[in-house]
N, C-alpha and C positions, 0 to 999 in steps of 0.2 A: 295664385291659386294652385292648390298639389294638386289637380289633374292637369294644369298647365302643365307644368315643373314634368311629369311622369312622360308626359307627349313631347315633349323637347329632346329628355334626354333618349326614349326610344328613337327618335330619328336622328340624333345626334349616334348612337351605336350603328343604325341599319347604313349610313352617310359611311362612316370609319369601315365595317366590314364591304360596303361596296370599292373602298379604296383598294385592301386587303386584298380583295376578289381581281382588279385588275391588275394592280401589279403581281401578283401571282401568275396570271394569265400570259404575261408578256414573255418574249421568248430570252430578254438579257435583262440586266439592272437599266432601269431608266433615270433621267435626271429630273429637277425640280421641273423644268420648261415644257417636257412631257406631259409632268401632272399635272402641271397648271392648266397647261389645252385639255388635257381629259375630262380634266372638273370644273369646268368654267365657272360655274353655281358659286362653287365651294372657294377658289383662288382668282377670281377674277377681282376687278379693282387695281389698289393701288399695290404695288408689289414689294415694299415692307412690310403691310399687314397681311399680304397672301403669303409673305415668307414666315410672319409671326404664328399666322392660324396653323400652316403645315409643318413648324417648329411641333405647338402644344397634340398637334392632330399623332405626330411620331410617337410622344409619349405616349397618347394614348392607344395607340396600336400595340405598343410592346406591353402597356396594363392590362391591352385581350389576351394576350400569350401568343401573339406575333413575332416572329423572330427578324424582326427588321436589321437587314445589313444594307451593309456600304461597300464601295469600289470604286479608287478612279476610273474617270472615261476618258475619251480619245481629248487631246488638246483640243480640238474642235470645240467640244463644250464646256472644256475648263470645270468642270463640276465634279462631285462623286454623283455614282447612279444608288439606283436604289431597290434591292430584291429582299424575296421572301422565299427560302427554299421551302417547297412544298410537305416536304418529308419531316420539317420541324418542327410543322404543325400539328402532325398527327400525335394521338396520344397513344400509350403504350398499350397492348390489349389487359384487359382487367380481369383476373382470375379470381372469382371470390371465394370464399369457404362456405359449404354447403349454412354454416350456420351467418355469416354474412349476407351469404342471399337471402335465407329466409326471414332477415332483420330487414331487407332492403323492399323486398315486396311487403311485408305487414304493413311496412310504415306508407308504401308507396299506394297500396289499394285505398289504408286508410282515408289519404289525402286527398285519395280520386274519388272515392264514394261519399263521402261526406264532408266536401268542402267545396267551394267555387273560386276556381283560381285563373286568372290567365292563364297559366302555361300547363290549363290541363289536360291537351291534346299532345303535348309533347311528355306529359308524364305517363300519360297512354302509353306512348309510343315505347318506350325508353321501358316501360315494364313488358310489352309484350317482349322486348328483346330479351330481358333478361330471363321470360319463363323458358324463351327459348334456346338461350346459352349457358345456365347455370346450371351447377347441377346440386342435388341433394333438397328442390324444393318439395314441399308435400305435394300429394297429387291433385289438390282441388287447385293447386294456382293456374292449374292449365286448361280450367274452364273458361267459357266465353262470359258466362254472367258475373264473375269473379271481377273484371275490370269495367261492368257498368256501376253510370253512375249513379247511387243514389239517387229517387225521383225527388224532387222537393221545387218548392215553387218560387218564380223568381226572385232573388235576395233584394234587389232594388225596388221591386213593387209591395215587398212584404218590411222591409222597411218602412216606405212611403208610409202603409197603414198604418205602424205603429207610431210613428212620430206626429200622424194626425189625431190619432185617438190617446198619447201622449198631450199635445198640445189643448184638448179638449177633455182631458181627464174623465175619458172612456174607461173604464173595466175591459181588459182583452182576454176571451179565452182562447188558447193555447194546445195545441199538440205538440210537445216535446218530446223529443226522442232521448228517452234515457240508455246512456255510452252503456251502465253495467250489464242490463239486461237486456238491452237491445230494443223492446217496448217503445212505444207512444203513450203518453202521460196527458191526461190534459188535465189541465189547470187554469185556474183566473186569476189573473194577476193583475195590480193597481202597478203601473210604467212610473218610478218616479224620473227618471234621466237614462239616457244614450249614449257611447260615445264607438268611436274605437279602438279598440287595443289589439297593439301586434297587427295589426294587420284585419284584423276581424268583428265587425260588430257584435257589443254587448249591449245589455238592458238589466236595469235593476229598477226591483220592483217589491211589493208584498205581495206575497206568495197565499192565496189561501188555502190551498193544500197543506204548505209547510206551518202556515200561522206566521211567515216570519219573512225579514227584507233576503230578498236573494238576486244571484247573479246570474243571468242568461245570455246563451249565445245564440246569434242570429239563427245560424249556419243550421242549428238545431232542430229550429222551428219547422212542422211537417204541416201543419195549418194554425189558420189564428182568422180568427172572427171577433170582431169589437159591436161590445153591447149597442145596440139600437134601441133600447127604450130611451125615451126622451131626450137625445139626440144633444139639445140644448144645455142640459145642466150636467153637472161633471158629477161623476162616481166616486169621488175621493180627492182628499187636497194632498200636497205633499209639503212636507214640513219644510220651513224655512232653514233648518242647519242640515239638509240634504246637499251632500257633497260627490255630484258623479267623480270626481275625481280619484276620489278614494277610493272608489270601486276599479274606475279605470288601469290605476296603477298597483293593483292586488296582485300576491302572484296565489298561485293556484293555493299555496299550503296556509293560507288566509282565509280561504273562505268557511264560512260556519257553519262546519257540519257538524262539530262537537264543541266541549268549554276548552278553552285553552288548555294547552299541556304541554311541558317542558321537551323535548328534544336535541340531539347532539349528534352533527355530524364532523367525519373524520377527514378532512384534505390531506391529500400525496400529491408528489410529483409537479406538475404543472398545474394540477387548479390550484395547487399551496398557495401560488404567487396572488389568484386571483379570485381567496378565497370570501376577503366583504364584498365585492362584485358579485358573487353569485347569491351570497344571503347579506344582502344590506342592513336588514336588521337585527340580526345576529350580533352577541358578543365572541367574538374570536380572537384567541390567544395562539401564540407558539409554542408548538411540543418537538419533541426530538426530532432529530434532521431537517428542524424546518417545517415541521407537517405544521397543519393550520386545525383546530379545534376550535370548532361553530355549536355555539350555544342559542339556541331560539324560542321562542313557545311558537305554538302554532295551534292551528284549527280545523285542520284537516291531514291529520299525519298519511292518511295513504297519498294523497296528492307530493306531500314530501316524500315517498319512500320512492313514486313512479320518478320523483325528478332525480332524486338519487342515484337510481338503477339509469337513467338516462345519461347521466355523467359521466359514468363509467366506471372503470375498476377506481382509481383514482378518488373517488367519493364512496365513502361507506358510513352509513345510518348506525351511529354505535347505540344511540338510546333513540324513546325506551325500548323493550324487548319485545313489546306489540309490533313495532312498525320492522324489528328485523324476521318477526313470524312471518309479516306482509310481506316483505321483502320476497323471501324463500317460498310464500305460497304463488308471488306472479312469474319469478323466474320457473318454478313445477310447471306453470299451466303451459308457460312457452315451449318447457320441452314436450310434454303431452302433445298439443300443440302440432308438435315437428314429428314427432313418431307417427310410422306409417298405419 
C-alpha cells in the first residue's frame, strides 16, 4: 500500500536522525558496541545483521548531509569510534537578492494558501523567517493574513463526495476558484474519472459551462454539492473509450483551451542535455553549440510560456510571437508586482 510505504520510510528518517542526534550529543567518537546498547530496537539480535543494518543505516546518514567520521580508539576496543562534528552540519547563512526573495515568497504563499501539504507548518515557518530576514520584499508580505491559509474544506471528505456521486453518475455542482481572476465559478459537471497527478487530485469531466470535457483540481474546489433528485438513477453515462489516463499524464500545455497550434522552444546550457525529457512530445533537433530546438503543437500556449519562464533563462519560447507577447506581459506584472 503507498501509505504503508510513506509511514515506513517517515520512521525509517525520524530512527536515522535520532542516531544523528545522539552521537552528536556524545562528548568523543564512539564505537559500534556503544551503538548497539543505545539502540537496542534498532542493533539488537544477531550481530552480523546488527552490523549489516548499521553498515546500510551510515550510508544513509551521510545521504542526510551528515558528516559521519571515524577515528581509532584506545586498544581496549579495537574498533574505530564514530562522530559528527557539529559545525558541519550547519548550513552557510543564505543571502538572497531582493528579487530571489520575492520569487521565494510568491511561490511560497502560493503553496500555503492554496494547497494542503504535510509540511505546511514548516513552510509557515520558513517563510515568516524569510519576511523577517530578507530584504527588498514588497510591503504586504509582512502582513499577518498574507500567510493564512486559504479557507477550503476538507480535501479527503470532498473527495469521498465526489467519488460517490462519480461511482453513481451524479451531476456535481461546483465552486471553482478560477487562478486568473481570483473568482469562484460554479459549474456542473458530469465526473467521468479521478486520479492523481504529481502529487495532487484531479477530475475530468463535461463541463456545462464550457460545453466541453475538462480537467479539474481538487485542491480548487471551494464547495461541491451532488444533485439529489432521484438519487437512484445516474445523470449521465461515460463513454466506454474514456481514458483517465490520458488526462492523468497531461502536462499543463495540453489542455484545451484553444485548437492546436504549432510552437518552438529554444534549450541552452544544461536543459540542452535534457531537452526530450522535458517536452516528450516534441520533435527536437540540434543547433549550434549543442542547443536543443523543441518543436510541438500544443493547446494552451500561455500554460507553455508560464513553464517556459519557469525553467529559466536557459529555456526561451522562440515561436509563435503571441506566446513571447505573453511571455513579456507576466514577467511586466511581476515587476509591477515588486515596485513599491
Amino acid at each position: 500500500m503507498p501509505g504503508a510505504r510513506r509511514k515506513r520510510k517517515a520512521t525509517t528518517e525520524a530512527r536515522l536522525l535520532g542516531l544523528a542526534s545522539w552521537i552528536l550529543s556524545q562528548s568523543g567518537p564512539v564505537g559500534r558496541a556503544r551503538i548497539f546498547e543505545a539502540f537496542p530496537d534498532d542493533y539488537g539480535g544477531k550481530l552480523d545483521a546488527a552490523e549489516r543494518k548499521f553498515t546500510r543505516d551510515k550510508d544513509a546518514l551521510r545521504r542526510l548531509g551528515f558528516n559521519l567520521e571515524t577515528e581509532p580508539l584506545g586498544r581496549e576496543e579495537g574498533q574505530v569510534g564514530y562522530f559528527i562534528d557539529a559545525r558541519s552540519c550547519a548550513l552557510p547563512a543564505i543571502d538572497f537578492t531582493p528579487d530571489e526573495a520575492a520569487l521565494l515568497w510568491t511561490a511560497g504563499t502560493s503553496a500555503l494558501r492554496f494547497s494542503t501539504h504535510p509540511l505546511q507548518d514548516d513552510l509557515e515557518s520558513a517563510l515568516r523567517k524569510l519576511v523577517a530576514g530578507a530584504r527588498g520584499l514588497p510591503p504586504r508580505a509582512a502582513a499577518a493574513e498574507e500567510l493564512v491559509p486559504e479557507a477550503q474544506p476538507s480535501q479527503e471528505k470532498t473527495l469521498g463526495k465526489l467519488i460517490d456521486a462519480w461511482e453513481r453518475r451524479k451531476r456535481l455542482r461546483v465552486g471553482y476558484w478560477r487562478v486568473a481572476t481570483g473568482e469562484v465559478v460554479e459549474r456542473e459537471i458530469d465526473v467521468y474519472g479521478w486520479a492523481s497527478r504529481r502529487g495532487e487530485w484531479i477530475f475530468v469531466g463535461w463541463c456545462h459551462l464550457r460545453e466541453a470535457v475538462r480537467i479539474f483540481y481538487l485542491s480548487r474546489v471551494r464547495t461541491l454539492a451532488v444533485n439529489g433528485k432521484r438519487p437512484q438513477d445516474p445523470d449521465y453515462e461515460v463513454s466506454g473509450d474514456f481514458d483517465i489516463r490520458r488526462w492523468s499524464r497531461q502536462e499543463i500545455w495540453d489542455y484545451d483551451v484553444h485548437p492546436p497550434r504549432p510552437a518552438t522552444v529554444h534549450f541552452r546550457g544544461t536543459l540542452a542535455r535534457i531537452a526530450r525529457q522535458l517536452l516528450p512530445s516534441a520533435q527536437v533537433t540540434t543547433g549550434a553549440d549543442n542547443d536543443r530546438v523543441a518543436c510541438l503543437e500544443v493547446r494552451n500556449l500561455r500554460g507553455l510560456v508560464r513553464q517556459a519562464l519557469a525553467w529559466g533563462p536557459d529555456a526561451e519560447l522562440t515561436e509563435p510571437a503571441e506566446g513571447r507577447a505573453m511571455a513579456r506581459e507576466i514577467l511586466a506584472s511581476i515587476e509591477d508586482w515588486r515596485a513599491p
